[in-house]
N, C-alpha and C positions, 0 to 999 in steps of 0.2 A: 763208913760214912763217905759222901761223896768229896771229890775234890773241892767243890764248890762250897759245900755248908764247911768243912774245915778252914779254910781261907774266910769265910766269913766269921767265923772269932765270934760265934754266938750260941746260947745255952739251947738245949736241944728243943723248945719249943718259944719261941718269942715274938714278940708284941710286935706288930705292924705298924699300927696307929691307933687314934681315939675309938675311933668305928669302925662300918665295917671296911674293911681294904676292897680298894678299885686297884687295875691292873698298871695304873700309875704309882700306886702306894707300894707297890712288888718291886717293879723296878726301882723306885729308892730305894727300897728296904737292900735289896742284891746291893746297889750301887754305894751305897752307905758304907753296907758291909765290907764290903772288897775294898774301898779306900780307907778305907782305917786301918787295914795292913800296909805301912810304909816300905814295906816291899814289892808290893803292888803298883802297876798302872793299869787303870782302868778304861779302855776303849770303847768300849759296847757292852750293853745289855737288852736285850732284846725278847720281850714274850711271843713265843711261835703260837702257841694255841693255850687256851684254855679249855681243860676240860672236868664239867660234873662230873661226882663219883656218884653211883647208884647206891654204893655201901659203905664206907657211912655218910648217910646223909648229910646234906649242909658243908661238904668238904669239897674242895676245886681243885684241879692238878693243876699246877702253870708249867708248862716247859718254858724253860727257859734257854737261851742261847747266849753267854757271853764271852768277849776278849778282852785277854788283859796281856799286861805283858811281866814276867817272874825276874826279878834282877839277879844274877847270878854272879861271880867272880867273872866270866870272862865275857859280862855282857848281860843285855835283856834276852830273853826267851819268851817269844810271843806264843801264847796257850787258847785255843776255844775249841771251846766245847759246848756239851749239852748237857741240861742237867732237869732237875724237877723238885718242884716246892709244892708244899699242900698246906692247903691255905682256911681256913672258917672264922668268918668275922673276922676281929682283928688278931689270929694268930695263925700263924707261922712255923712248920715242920720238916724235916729234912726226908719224912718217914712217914708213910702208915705201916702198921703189922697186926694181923688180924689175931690177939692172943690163943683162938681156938686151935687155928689152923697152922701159924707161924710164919702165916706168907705176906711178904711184903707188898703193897700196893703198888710200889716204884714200878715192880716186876711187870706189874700186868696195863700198865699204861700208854696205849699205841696212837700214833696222829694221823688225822685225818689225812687223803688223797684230795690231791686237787686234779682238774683236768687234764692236767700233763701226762698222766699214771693212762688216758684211755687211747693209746696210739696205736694204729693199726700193725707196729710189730708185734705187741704184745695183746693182741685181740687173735682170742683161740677158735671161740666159736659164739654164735651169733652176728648180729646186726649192728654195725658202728653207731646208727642211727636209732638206736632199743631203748625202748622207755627207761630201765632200769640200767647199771651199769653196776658189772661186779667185780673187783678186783681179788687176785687169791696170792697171794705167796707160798709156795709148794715144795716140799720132796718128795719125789716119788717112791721113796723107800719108807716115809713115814706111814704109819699104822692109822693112825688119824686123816693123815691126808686121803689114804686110798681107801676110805670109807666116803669122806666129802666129797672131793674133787670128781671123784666121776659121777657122780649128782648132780653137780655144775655143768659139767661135761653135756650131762644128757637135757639138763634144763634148759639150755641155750641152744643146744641144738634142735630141740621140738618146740622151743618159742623165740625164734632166733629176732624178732620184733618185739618181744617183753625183755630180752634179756641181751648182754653183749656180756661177753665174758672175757674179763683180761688175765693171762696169765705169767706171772714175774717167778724168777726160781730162787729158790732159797734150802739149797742141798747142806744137810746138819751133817757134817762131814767125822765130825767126831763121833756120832752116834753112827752113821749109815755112810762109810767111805765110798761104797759101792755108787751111793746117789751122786756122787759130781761128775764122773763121765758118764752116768746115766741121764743127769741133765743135759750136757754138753751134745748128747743123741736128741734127747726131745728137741733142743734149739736145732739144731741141723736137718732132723726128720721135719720140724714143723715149716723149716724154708722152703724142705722138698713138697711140700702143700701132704704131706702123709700124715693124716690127722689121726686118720684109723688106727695105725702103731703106738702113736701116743697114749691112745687110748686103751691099747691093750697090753705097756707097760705099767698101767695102774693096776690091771687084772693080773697080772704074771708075778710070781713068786724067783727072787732071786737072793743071791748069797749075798745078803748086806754086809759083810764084814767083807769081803773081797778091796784088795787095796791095788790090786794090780790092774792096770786098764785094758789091758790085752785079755784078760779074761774074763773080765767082766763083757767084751764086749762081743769073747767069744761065746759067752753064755743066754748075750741076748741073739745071737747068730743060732744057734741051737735052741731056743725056744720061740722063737718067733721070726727066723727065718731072715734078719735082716744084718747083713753084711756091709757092716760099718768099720771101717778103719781110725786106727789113732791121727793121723793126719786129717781126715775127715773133720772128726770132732773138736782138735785142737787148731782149726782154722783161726788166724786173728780174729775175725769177726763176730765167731761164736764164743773165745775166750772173752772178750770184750763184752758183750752181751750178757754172759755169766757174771762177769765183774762189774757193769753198771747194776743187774740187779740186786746182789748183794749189798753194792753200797747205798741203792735207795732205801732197801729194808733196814737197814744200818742209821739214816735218816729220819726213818720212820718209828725209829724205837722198834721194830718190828726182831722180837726174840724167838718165837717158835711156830710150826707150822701146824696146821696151816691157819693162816693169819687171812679171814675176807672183810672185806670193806664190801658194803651195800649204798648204793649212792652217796660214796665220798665218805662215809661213818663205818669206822669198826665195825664189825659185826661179831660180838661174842658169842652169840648161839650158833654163827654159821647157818644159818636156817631161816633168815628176813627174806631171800627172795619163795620162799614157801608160802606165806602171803599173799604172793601176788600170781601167786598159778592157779590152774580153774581149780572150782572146788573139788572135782571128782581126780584129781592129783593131790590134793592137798595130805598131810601126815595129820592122822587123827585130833593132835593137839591145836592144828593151826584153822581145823573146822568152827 
């Protein structure tokens, strides 16, 4: 259970108010909660988004964001965090879990992009100025991603006026160690304006368990020809880069890849800008 509903000292499903709760009644409820721990000081509480769940219906995720501060022997410890409440009518849950499947709802609950996320660093391909706007968080070592992403790839590139495509990294390092100086290449490749190599890193088969960066990046030198160094790739500016996008997706609740947003909205199916391409591109389901 999270940090938050534990501090809040309340029985695993609880009452709001008389009706149905407004996003005023949440923040009491959190604010309540948390001071009535007299170990507690309460700063802030704050709802970032609200969002419908498609399953089960009639239920609302609130994220929440708040600060307090922990009294401890050698002083306060100021603590904030994020956390998430699910909410129907007037009750109150720390949890969904789908008894079929065992999966938690927390898990799969990602926030919306605003316009800061469509900045011409992280604009891959397309048009700044494109009707649609797609945001992807990526490994290129994942299985998943290298089936989407170069769909996007190709989508923006043959409708670079329907579509812009941003692309933030988010290399799952425990699963594919190989993927973070494989990113740390795509940030460097994509400054040298080499878009083509980026793209033929999603096509190319490499040793994902490889932890050593020297050979990983001999191995991208030996299949595609491109002769990159550890200095290269560990340039501050590309580390930087790497570590700002982490910590957006981090922000973002964003847990696995690849994670797209379609005009500023998650996008679970991956597949919303399918929609809006001619019909005779379109994937049989989207006819």
């Amino acid at each position: 259970m999270s940090l938050m509903w534990r501090l809040l000292n309340v029985s695993v499903v609880a009452a709001l108010s008389l009706g149905a709760a407004t996003e005023k009644d949440v923040v009491k409820f959190v604010k309540r909660g948390l001071s009535s721990n007299p170990d507690l000081k309460v700063y802030k509480v704050d709802i970032v988004e609200k969002i419908p769940l498609e399953k089960p219906k009639g239920w609302d995720a609130y994220v929440v964001d708040f600060s307090i501060g922990l009294k401890r022997p050698g002083g306060e410890e100021n603590v904030t965090q994020r956390d998430i409440l699910f909410v129907h009518d007037r009750y109150v849950a720390p949890d969904l879990v789908d008894i079929k499947t065992n999966r938690s709802m927390k898990t799969r609950i990602v926030l919306s992009v605003d316009k800061s996320f469509y900045d011409r660093e992280h604009l891959i391909f397309g048009n700044p100025d494109a009707k649609h706007k797609i945001v992807v968080f990526s490994d290129p070592l994942c299985p998943f991603c290298r089936e989407v992403v170069p769909k996007l790839f190709e989508a923006a590139k043959k409708h670079p006026d329907l579509f812009a495509l941003y692309y933030y990294h988010l290399p799952i390092e425990a699963l594919h160690p190989a993927s973070v100086p494989l990113a740390k290449a795509i940030i460097y490749l994509k400054k040298q304006g080499n878009k083509e190599a980026i793209e033929k890193i999603y096509k190319t088969e490499f040793n994902y368990e490889e932890k050593d960066e020297k050979k990983v990046l001999a191995e991208l030198d030996k299949k595609l020809g491109l002769k990159l160094t550890p200095q290269q790739i560990n340039q501050p500016w590309v580390v930087t880069e790497l570590q700002e996008d982490r910590r957006k997706a981090k922000k973002l609740m964003v847990r696995g890849t690849p994670t797209v947003y379609f005009d500023g909205k998650y996008d679970r199916t991956r597949e919303m800008y399918q929609k809006y391409l001619p019909k005779s591109e379109r994937k049989s389901e989207h006819k």
